[in-house]
C-alpha positions in Angstrom: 140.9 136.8 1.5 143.7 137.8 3.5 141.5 139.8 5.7 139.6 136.7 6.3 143.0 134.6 7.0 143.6 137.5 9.8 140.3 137.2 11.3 140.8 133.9 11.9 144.4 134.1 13.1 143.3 136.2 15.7 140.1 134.0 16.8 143.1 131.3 17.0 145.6 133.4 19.0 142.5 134.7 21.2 141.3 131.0 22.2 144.5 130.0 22.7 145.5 132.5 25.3 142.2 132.2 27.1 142.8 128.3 27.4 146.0 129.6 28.8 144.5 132.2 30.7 142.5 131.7 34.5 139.7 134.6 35.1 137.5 136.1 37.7 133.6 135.7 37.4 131.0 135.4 39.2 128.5 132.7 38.6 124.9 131.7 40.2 123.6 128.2 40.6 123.0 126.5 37.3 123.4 130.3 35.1 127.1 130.2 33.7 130.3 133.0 33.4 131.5 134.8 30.4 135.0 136.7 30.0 136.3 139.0 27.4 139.9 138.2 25.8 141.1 140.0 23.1 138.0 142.3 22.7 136.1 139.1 22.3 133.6 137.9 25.0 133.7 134.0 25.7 130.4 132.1 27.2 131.1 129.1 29.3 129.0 126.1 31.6 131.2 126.0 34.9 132.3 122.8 36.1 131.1 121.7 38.7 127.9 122.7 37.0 126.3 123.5 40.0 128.8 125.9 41.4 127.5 129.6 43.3 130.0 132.2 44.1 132.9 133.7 43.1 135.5 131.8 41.2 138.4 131.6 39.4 138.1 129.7 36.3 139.8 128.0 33.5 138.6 126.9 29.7 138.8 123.1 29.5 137.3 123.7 26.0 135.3 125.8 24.1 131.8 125.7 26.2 133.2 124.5 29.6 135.4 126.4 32.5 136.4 124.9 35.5 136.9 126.4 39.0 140.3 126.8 39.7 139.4 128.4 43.3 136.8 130.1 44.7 137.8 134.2 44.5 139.0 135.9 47.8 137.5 139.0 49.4 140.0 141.3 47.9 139.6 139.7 44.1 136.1 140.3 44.1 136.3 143.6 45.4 138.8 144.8 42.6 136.2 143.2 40.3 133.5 145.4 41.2 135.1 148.4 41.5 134.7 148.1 37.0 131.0 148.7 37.4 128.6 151.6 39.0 127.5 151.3 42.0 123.5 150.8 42.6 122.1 151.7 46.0 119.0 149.3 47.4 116.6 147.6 49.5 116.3 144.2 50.0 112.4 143.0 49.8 112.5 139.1 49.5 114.3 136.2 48.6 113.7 134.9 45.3 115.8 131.5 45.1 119.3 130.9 46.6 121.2 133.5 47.2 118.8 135.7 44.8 116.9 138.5 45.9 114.3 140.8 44.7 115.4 144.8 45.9 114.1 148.1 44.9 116.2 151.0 44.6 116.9 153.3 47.2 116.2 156.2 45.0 114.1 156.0 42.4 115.6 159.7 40.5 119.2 158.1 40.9 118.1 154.3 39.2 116.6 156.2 36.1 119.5 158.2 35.8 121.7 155.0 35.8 119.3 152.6 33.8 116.8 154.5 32.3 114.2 152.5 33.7 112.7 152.5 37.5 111.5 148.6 38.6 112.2 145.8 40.9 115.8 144.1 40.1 116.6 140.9 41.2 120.2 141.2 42.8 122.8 138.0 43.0 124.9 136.4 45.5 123.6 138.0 48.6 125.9 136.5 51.3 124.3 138.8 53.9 120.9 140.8 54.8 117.4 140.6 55.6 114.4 141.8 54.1 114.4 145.8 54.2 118.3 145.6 55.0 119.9 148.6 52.8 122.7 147.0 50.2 124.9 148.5 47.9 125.1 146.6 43.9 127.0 146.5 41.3 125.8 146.8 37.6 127.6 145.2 34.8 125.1 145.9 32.0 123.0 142.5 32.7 123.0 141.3 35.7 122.9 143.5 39.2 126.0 141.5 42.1 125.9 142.2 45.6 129.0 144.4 47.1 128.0 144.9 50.8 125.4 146.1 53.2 124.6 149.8 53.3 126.9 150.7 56.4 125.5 154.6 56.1 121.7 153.5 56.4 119.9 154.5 59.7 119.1 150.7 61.1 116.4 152.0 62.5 114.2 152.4 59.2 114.7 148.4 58.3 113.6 147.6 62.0 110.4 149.4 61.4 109.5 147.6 58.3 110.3 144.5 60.3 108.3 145.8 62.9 105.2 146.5 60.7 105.2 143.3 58.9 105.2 141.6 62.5 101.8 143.7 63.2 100.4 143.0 59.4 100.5 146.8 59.0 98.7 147.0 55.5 100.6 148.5 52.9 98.0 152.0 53.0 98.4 152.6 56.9 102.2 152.2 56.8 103.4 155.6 57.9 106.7 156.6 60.2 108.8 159.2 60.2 111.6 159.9 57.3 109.7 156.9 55.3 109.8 157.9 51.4 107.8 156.4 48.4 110.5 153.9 47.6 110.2 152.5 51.0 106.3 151.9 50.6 107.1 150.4 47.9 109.4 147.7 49.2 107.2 146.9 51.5 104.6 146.4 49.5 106.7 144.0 47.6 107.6 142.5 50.6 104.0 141.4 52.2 102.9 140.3 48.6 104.5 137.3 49.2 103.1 136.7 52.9 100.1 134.6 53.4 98.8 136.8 55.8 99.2 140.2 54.0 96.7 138.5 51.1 93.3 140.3 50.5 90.8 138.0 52.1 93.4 138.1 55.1 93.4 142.1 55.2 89.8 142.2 54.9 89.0 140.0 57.5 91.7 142.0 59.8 89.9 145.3 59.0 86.4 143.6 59.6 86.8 142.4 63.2 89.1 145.0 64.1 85.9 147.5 63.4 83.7 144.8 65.6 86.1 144.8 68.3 86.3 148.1 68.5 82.5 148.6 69.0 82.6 145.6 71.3 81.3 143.0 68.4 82.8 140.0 67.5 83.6 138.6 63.3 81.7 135.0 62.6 82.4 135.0 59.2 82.1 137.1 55.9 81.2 136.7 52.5 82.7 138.9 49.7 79.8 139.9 47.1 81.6 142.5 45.2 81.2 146.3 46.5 80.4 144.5 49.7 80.5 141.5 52.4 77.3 140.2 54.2 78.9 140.0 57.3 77.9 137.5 60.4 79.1 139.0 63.6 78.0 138.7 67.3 77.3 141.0 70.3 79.0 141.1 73.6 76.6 139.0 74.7 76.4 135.9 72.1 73.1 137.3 69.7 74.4 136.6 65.9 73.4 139.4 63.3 74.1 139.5 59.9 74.6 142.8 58.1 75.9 144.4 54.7 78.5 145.9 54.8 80.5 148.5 52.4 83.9 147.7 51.3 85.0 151.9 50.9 84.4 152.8 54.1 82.3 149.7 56.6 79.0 151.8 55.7 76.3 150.2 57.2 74.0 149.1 53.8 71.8 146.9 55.8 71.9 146.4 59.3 69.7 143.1 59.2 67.5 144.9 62.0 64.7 147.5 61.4 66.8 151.2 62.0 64.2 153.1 60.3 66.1 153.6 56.9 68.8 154.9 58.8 71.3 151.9 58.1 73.6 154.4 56.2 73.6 156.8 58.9 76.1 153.8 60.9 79.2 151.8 59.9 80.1 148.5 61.2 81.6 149.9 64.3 79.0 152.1 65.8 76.0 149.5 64.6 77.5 147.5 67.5 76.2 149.6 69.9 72.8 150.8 68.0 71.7 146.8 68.0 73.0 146.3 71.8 71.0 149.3 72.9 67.7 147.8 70.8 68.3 144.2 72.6 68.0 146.1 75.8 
């Protein structure tokens, strides 16, 4: 019995020096802060509930803090400096100031967390997509610090520059570009219209026409192939099958001898120009 009386005489003393007490704690919209006091961690809603930053709170009661203030630069940086220090890449917003980043190093992340994966990352106040960052992890949740200052710029302007030309994720290649890098990217154009697989399909079809001097119509998807409609240079509509591996020519749509296979899309072009002539 008494050891009971003196667990509860310290629950009392506890909540009565955190209503006493302000603290430091980050917070994202509509999630809510916790704080330790007296070896005891304290869960409250913020008020005003839909408060996003850094800020200093106070208990009102039991389940609700309010913001004091909003935390200054150097508060938040004395915060952070409690928890390790996660190195990533930004790949895309996810809502608010929450963003989805892979690591920077896959060896150093499984070291840190024991697990390798996408982590969504809070209170961004700067970046772009493919911008380098620098996290902090408190056990649960991973909080921005600051952008990479050490990074070579150059690597996130590539990535820009590829998603710009709808570079699909297999024919990214540059120089110094590592596995975790692909990987952002790939991340990144999963949530672009354009980068979607009827999209990157039709890219790869009339850029395969083009370059034989054809032109795309339309295509049809019927599993390991499309029946593609396509035109010569000089208006004549074909329509051939085509293989998805590698634009093998499965049938032409013209008579070519049972030699349809010897051709993909590109050079049939030609073959059916020189047979209109």
């Amino acid at each position: 019995m008494p050891d009971i009386r003196k667990l509860i005489n310290q629950i009392a003393d506890a909540e009565a020096q955190l209503s006493a007490t302000q603290f430091l704690a980050p917070c994202v919209k509509g999630g809510r802060v916790r704080t330790k006091v007296a070896g005891m961690i304290y869960t409250f809603t913020p008020k005003p509930r839909q408060f996003a930053g850094w800020g200093i709170f106070q208990s009102v009661d039991a389940k609700t803090a309010k913001v004091v203030e909003e935390a200054d630069l150097p508060q938040i940086a004395e915060y952070l400096q409690h928890f390790p220090q996660i190195r990533l890449r930004l790949a895309h917003q996810l809502q608010g100031q929450t963003w989805l980043a892979y690591p920077v190093n896959e060896v150093d992340m499984r070291q840190r967390l024991k697990v390798v994966k996408p982590i969504a990352v809070h209170l961004v106040t700067e970046g772009v997509a493919f911008e380098q960052i620098i996290t902090r992890w408190n056990g649960q949740s991973c909080w921005f610090e600051e952008i990479d200052r050490r990074t070579d710029p150059i690597i996130g302007e590539t990535l820009q520059s590829a998603i710009k030309e709808l570079t699909p994720v297999g024919e990214l290649q540059f120089k110094g570009m590592t596995p975790e890098m692909r990987t952002v990217y790939e991340l990144t154009t999963a949530q672009i219209a354009e980068f979607s697989q009827p999209q990157q399909d039709e890219k790869r079809l009339r850029k395969a026409l083009q370059q034989g001097g054809g032109e795309l119509n339309e295509f049809q998807d019927r599993g390991d192939y499309w029946t593609v409609n396509w035109r010569t240079a000089d208006g004549i509509s074909h329509t051939s099958a085509i293989a998805k591996t590698d634009l093998t020519v499965i049938s032409s749509g013209i008579c070519l001898s049972d030699r349809d296979r010897d051709f993909d899309l590109q050079s049939l072009v030609g073959v059916i120009e020189q047979q209109e002539w």
